[in-house]
N, C-alpha and C positions, 0 to 999 in steps of 0.2 A: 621730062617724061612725056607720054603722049596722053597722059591726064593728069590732070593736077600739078603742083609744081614743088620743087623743092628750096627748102630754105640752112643755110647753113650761116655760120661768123656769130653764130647765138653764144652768150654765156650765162653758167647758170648761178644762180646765186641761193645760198642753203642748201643745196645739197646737189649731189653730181650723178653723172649718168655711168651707171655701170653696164658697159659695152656686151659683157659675157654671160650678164645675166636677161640683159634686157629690156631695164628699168631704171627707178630712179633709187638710189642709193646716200645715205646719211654720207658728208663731208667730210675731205680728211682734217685731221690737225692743223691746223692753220693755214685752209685752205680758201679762200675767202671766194673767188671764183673760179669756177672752173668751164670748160669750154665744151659745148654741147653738139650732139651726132646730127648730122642733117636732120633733118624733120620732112619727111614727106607729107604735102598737106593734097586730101584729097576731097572734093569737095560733096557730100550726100544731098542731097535735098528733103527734108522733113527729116534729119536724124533724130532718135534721141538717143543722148548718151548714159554709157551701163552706168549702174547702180554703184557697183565697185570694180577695183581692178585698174582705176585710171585718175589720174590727180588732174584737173581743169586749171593748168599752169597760166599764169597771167604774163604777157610779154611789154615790156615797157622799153621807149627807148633808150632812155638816159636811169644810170643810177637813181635819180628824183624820182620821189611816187608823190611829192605835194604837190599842190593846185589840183584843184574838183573841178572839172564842168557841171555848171548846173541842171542843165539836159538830161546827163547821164549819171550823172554821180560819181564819174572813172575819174581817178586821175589824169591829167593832159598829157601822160606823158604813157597811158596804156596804147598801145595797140589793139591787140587778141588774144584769146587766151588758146589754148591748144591739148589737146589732150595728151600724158605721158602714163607711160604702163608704170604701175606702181604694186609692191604686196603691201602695201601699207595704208590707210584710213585716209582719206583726203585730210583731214581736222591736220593730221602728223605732222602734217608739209607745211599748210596754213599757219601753225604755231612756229615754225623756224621761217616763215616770209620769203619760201619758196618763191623764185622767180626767171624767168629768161629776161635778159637783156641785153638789146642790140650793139650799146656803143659804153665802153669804159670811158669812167673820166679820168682816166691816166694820161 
């Protein structure tokens, strides 16, 4: 694009993206990952983000979220987090350990 860039090969882990609504959507039945819509990331300067309406999705690259830097606190294995349209409470996501992730270890 001629702002910002696009990122897609994500998969999501806890719950999947429902295309026709818009948002992120509860997992099917034994569904363990599923594979996520492009992401256009575009960059604001001074944002702050809304109140609700959006779940602050953490992207990691490998399946592992062990090992802390001491620095930050993150996982070694975070990247970014990004924001995904949600009708549901951030907490909802966060108790099923909501995540994108770049690379399966299949």
């Amino acid at each position: 694009p001629k702002v910002g860039c696009y990122i897609h090969g994500l998969f999501l882990e806890g719950a999947r993206w429902d295309a026709a609504a818009g948002l992120l959507a509860e997992s099917r039945p034994k569904e363990l990952y599923t594979e996520m819509a492009v992401i256009w990331l575009l960059p604001v300067a001074n944002r702050k983000p809304p109140e609700s309406g959006s779940y602050l999705c953490p992207i990691y690259k490998t399946l592992t979220r062990a090992g802390t830097l001491s620095t930050t606190g993150h996982s070694t294995n975070y990247v970014i987090a990004v924001e995904i349209p949600t009708d549901k409470p951030e907490k909802h996501w966060i108790k099923r350990g909501t995540a994108l992730i770049c690379a399966l270890d299949f």
